[in-house]
C-alpha positions as CSV (number, residue, x, y, z in Angstrom):
1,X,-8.8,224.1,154.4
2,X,-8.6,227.8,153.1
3,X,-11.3,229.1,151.2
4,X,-11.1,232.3,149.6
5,X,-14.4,233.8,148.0
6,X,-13.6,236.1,145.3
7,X,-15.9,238.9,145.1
8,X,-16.3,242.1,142.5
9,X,-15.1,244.1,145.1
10,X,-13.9,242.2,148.5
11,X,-12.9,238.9,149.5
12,X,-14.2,236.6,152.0
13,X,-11.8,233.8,154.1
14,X,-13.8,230.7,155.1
15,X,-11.7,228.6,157.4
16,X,-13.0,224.7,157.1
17,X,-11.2,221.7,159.4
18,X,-11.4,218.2,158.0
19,X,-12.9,218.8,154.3
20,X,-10.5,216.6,152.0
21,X,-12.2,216.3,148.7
22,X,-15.5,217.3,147.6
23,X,-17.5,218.4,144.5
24,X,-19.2,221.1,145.6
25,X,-19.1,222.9,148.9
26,X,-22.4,224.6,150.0
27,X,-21.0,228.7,151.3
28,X,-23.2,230.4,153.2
29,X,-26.7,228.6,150.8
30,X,-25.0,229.0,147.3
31,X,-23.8,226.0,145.7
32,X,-20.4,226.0,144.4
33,X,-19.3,222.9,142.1
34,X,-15.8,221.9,141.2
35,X,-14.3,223.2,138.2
36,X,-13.7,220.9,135.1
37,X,-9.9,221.8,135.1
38,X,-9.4,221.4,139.2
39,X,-11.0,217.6,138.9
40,X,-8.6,217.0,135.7
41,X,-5.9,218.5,137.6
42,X,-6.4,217.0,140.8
43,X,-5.9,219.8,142.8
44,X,-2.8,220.8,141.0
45,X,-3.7,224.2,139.3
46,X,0.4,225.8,139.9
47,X,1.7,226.9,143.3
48,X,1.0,229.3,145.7
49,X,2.8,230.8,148.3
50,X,2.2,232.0,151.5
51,X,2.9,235.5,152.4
52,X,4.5,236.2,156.2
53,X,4.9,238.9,158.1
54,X,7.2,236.8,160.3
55,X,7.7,233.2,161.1
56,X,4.3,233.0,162.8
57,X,2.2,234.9,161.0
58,X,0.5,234.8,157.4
59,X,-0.8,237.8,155.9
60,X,-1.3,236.8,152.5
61,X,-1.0,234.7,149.9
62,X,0.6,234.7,146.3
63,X,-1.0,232.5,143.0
64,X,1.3,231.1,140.7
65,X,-1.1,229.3,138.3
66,X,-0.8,228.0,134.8
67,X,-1.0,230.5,132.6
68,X,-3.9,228.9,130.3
69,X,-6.5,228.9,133.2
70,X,-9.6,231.1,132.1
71,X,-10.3,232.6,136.3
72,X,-6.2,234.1,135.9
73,X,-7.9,236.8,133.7
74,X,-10.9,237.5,136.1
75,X,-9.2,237.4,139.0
76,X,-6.5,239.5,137.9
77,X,-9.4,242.4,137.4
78,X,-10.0,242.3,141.0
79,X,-8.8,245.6,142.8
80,X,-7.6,243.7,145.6
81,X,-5.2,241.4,143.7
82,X,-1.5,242.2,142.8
83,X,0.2,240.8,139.9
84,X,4.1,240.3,140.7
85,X,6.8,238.6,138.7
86,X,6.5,240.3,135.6
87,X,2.2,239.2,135.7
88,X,2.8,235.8,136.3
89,X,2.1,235.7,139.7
90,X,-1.0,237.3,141.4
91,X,-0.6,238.5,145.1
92,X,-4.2,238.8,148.0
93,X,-2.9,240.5,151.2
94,X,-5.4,239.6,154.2
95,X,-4.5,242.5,156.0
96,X,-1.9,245.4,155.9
97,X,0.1,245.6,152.5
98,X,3.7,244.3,153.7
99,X,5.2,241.0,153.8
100,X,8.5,239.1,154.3
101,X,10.1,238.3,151.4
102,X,12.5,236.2,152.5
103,X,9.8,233.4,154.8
104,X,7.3,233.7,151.6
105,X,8.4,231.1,148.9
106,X,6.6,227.6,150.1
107,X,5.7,226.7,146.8
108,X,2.6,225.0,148.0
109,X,0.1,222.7,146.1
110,X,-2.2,220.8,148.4
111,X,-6.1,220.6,147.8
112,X,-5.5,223.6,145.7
113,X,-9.0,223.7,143.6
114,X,-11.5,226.2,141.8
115,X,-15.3,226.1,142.6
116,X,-17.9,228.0,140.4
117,X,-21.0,228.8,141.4
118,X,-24.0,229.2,139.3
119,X,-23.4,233.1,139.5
120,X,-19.9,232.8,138.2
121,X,-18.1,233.4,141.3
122,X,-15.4,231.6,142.4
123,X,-14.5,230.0,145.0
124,X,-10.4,228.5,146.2
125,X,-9.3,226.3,148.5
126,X,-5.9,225.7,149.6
127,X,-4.5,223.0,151.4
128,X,-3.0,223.6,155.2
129,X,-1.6,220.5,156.2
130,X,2.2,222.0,156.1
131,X,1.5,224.8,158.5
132,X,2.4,225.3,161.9
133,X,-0.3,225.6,164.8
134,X,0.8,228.7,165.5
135,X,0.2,229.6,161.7
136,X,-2.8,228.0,161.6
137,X,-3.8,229.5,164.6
138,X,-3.3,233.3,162.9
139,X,-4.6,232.9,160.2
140,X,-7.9,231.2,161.3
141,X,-8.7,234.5,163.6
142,X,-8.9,236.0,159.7
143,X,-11.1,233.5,158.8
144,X,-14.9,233.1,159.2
145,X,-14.9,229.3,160.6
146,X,-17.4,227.0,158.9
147,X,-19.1,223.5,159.9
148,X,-17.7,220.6,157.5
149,X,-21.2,219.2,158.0
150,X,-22.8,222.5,156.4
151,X,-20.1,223.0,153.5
152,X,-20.9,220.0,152.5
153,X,-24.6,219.3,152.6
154,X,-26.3,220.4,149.1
């Protein structure tokens, strides 16, 4: 699983193998709960995309989320998020600031859910099961990897 920690100012990635479903996932000792819409949803929030350079490598990745969600206006605040498609999309680059068009429109949905902490920040994971290893492999090296076993424990 992708987790992306948003932050005032930066972002973090958390790479996690073999977390399916939780309720709250323990980053780094802050507790972060599942938000009421992600359990009603199930993990269904919109669709996100993810954004390559080429066929191997993902640099990015674009939200498409239901427009009614209350984080779309927070996140869209951030300096380090784009809005494309007229605003209803919102665009995070990992690194660099260019992407392939034309390889970026998976329309993805898996494990996609929202995580509060007691803070207010927010925490998003993203499913990976329909990436290659060689994707996987990329992106992970922009990842801090985690222990399932310590994400978690509360």
């Amino acid at each position: 699983m992708l987790i992306i920690h948003f932050l005032r100012n930066i972002f973090k990635l958390y790479y996690v193998a073999d977390v399916e479903n939780s309720e709250q996932l323990n980053i780094k000792g802050v507790l972060f709960r599942k938000e009421s819409n992600s359990k009603d949803n199930e993990g269904f929030l919109g669709f996100f995309d993810w954004l390559r350079l080429d066929e191997n490598t993902i640099v990015g990745i674009r939200l498409c989320y239901f427009e009614h969600q209350a984080y779309n206006v927070l996140l869209t605040s951030y300096p380090y998020i784009r809005l494309t498609f007229d605003g209803k999309c919102m665009e995070l680059l990992f690194e660099g600031d260019v992407y392939n068009p034309d390889i970026s429109g998976d329309q993805d949905f898996a494990n996609n859910y929202v995580f509060k902490s007691e803070s207010e920040d927010y925490l998003f994971t993203f499913g990976l099961d329909h990436l290659t290893r060689d994707e996987l492999n990329g992106l992970k090296k922009q990842c801090e990897v985690l222990d399932a076993i310590d994400v978690i424990r509360s």
